[in-house]
N, C-alpha and C positions, 0 to 999 in steps of 0.2 A: 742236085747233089749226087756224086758217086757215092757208091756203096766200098766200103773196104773190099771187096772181093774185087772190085772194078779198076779201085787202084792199086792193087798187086800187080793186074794184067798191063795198065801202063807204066808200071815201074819195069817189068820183069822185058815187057818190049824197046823201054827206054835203057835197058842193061847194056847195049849192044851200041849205047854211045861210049861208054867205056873200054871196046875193045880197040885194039892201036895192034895195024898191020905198018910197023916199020921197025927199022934195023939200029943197033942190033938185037936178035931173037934173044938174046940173053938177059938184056934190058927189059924188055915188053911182057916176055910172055911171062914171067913171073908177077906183073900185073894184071895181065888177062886170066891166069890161074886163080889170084888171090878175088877177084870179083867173079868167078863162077863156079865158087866151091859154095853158095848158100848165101845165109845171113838171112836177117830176117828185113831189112834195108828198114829199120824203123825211122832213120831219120828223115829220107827223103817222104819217106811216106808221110811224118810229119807235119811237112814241110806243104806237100800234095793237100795234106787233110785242111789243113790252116787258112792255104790260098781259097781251097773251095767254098769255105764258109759264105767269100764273095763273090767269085766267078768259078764257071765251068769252063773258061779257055784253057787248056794244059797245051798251051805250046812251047816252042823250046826258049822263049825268055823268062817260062816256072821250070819246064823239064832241065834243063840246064843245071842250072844252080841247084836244083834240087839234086839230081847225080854229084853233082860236087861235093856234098855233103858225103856222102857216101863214098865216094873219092878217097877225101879227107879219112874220115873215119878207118877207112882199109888200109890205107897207108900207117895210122898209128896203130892199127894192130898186127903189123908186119915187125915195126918195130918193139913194141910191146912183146910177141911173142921170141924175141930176142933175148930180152932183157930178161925174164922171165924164167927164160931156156925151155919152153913149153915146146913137146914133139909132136901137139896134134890140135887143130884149129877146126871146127866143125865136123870132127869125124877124121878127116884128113890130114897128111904132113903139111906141118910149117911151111912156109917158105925158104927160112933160110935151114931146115933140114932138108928139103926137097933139093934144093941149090945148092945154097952156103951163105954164110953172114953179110960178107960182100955183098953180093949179088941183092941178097934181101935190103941191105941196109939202102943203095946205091937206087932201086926199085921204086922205094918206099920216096924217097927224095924225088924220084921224077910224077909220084902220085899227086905230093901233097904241091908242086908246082901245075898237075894237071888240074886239078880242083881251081886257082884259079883263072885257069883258062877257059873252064865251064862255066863259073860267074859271071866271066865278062859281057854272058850273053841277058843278064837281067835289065829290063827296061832301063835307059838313061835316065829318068827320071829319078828311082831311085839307087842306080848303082852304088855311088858312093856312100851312101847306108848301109847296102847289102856288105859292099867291101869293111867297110870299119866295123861291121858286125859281126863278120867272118873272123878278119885278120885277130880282133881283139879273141874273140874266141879257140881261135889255136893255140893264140899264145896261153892264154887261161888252161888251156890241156893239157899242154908242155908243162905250166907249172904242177898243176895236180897230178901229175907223173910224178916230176921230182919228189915232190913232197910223200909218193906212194913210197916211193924207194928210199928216201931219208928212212920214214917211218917203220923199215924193216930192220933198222939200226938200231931202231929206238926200244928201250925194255917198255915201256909205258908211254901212250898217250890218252890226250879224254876224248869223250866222245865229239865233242866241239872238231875237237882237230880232226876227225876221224870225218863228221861232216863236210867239215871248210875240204877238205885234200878233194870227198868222192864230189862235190860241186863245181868244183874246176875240174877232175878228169872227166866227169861224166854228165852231170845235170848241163851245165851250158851250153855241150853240141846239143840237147834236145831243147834245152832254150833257145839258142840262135836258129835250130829248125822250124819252131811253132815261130815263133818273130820274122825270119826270114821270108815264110809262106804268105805270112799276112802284110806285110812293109808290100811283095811284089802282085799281090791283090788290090792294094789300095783301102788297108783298113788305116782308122785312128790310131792316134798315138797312144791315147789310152788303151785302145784294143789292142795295138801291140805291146804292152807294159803287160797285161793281164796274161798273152797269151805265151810271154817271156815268163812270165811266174806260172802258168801251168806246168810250159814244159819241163821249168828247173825243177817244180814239186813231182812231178811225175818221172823225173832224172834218177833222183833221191830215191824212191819207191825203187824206182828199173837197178838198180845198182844193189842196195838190200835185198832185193830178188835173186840179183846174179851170187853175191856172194853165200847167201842160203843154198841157193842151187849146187855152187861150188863145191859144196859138204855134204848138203843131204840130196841133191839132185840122181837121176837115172843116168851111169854114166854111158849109156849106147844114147840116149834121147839126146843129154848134153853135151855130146860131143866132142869131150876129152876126159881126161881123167880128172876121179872125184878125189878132191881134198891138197889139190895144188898149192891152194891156199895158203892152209895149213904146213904143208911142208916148208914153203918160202917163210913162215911166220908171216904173212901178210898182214897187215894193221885192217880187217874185214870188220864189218858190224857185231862179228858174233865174238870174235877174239877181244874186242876190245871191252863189250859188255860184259865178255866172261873175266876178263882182266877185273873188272870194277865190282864183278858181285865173288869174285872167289876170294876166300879165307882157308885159315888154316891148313890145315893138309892137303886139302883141295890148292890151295894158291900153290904150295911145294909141291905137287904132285905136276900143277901146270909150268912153273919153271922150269921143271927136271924135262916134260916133255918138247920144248921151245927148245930146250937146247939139241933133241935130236935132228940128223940129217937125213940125208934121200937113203941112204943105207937102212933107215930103222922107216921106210915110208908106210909101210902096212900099221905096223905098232904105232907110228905116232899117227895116224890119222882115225885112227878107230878110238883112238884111248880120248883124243880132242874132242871126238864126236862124244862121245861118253860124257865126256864132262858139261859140255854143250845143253845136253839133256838133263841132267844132274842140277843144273843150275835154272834149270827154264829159260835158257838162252835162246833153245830154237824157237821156242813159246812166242818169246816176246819179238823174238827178229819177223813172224810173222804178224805178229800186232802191230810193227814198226811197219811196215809194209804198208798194211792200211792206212794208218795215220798221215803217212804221206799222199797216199792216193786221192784220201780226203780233202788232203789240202790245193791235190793238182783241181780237184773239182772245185771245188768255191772260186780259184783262180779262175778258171773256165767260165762259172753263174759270172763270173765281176765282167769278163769280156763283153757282156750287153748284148751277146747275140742271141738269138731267139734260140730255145730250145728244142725246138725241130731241127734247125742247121745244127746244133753241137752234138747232136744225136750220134753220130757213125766216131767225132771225137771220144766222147764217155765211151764206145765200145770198143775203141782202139786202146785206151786208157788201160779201159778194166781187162783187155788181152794180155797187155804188157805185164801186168801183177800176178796173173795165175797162169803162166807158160811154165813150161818143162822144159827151156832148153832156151 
């Protein structure tokens, strides 16, 4: 079994399957920028942790497809920070502020075509798993985008919707990572069903993390500016909770604030954070946290694997929940 530490160093030496020396430089190197400005690569690592459960081979028919993942992912946060209009990704410019829209958008499009070309290389036995695991899962991302961005239209949703959107943008690449790892290991069907429902419970957690972080995060640790969120009205775990427990003047008070824009961004993100606290929203967004992590665990105990092997996963898990960034 590697230790997390171990597979950082092979992820961080398999990074450099990602660079692309060809023409034109305008094309690539805003690829090669967006994959070595950071990230924490949780998926591929995922993905690494999953397969080891049953083997220690990490050659390029797991290295592969496990960069793919990461691939993928980088490419929708190129576009994402588009959309968004966000001027700083780990510390650093955007891409398409470093560039231009174009450029980023056009990028982002020869990424998420690079990803499966890194696939291709997962044993024949199971590729065409791997592929309709994948493909189904992109598509799943794409929708829980849209569904992010409707839902900044919307005055009111519940928390159901607010679940079902961060499940497809977010919990299913960590579920088709934990699934991916184990399908190109050679576990059961049942241990891939189990290790599919880890990741999506553990998706859920990683997402109510980020959107806490978002508000009450360290913005030099996190990497961009705190309370973006909150400016987009983003439909977040903590807006929507706060939607549902505010009354009275407090409910007027958060209307009036929703309606400001980037011109009032200091005032309405302090005043949001305020009411956040006011209502025990931050409270319970880290209760909600737990809950979920709990549930990626029992998914994990249901996998059947011995508790010695899931060891280094629980402490990936429980990394994911109490990060700063």
């Amino acid at each position: 079994m590697y230790t997390l530490e171990e597979i950082d160093r092979i992820l961080e030496n398999s990074a450099r399957l990602s660079t692309i020396s060809r023409e034109p430089a305008t094309l690539y190197e805003p690829l090669d920028y967006m994959m070595s400005i950071g990230g924490k690569r949780i998926r591929p690592k995922l993905c690494l942790l999953t397969a080891n459960l049953l083997s220690d081979d990490f050659r390029n028919p797991l290295i592969y497809p496990a960069m793919a993942l990461e691939v993928f992912h980088e490419f929708t946060l190129i576009h994402d920070d588009i959309m968004d209009r966000s001027d700083t990704r780990r510390g650093c410019p955007t891409v398409y502020k470093k560039w231009n829209e174009n450029v980023a958008i056009l990028s982002g499009d020869v990424m998420s075509i690079l990803a499966y070309k890194y696939l291709a290389y997962a044993p024949q036995a199971v590729l065409p798993q791997v592929l309709d695991l994948f493909t189904t899962t992109a598509m799943q991302v794409c929708e829980g985008q849209q569904y992010d961005m409707d839902f900044e239209t919307q005055p009111f949703i519940t928390m159901d919707d607010y679940l079902s959107m961060i499940g497809l943008k977010t919990a299913v690449l960590l579920a088709c990572s934990a699934k991916m790892g184990a399908l190109i290991g050679g576990a059961s069907k049942e241990a891939c069903a189990a290790l599919y429902d880890f990741g999506y419970q553990l998706g859920i957690a990683f997402q109510i993390t980020d959107d806490y972080l978002d508000t009450f995060g360290n913005e030099k640790v996190f990497g961009k500016k705190i309370g973006g969120d909150i400016v987009n009205n983003k439909k977040t775990w903590l807006l929507v909770e706060c939607l549902r427990r505010a009354a009275g003047e407090q409910k007027q008070q958060l209307e009036k604030l929703l309606q400001l824009g980037e011109d009032r961004r200091q005032e309405k993100v302090e005043a949001v954070r305020g009411l956040y606290v006011e209502l025990g929203v931050r409270e319970a967004a880290a209760d909600a946290i737990l809950v979920y992590h709990k549930k990626a665990m029992d998914a994990l105990a249901a996998s059947g694997f011995d508790p010695a092997r899931t060891r280094v996963l629980a402490q990936f898990a429980e990394e994911l929940i109490h990060r700063e960034k």
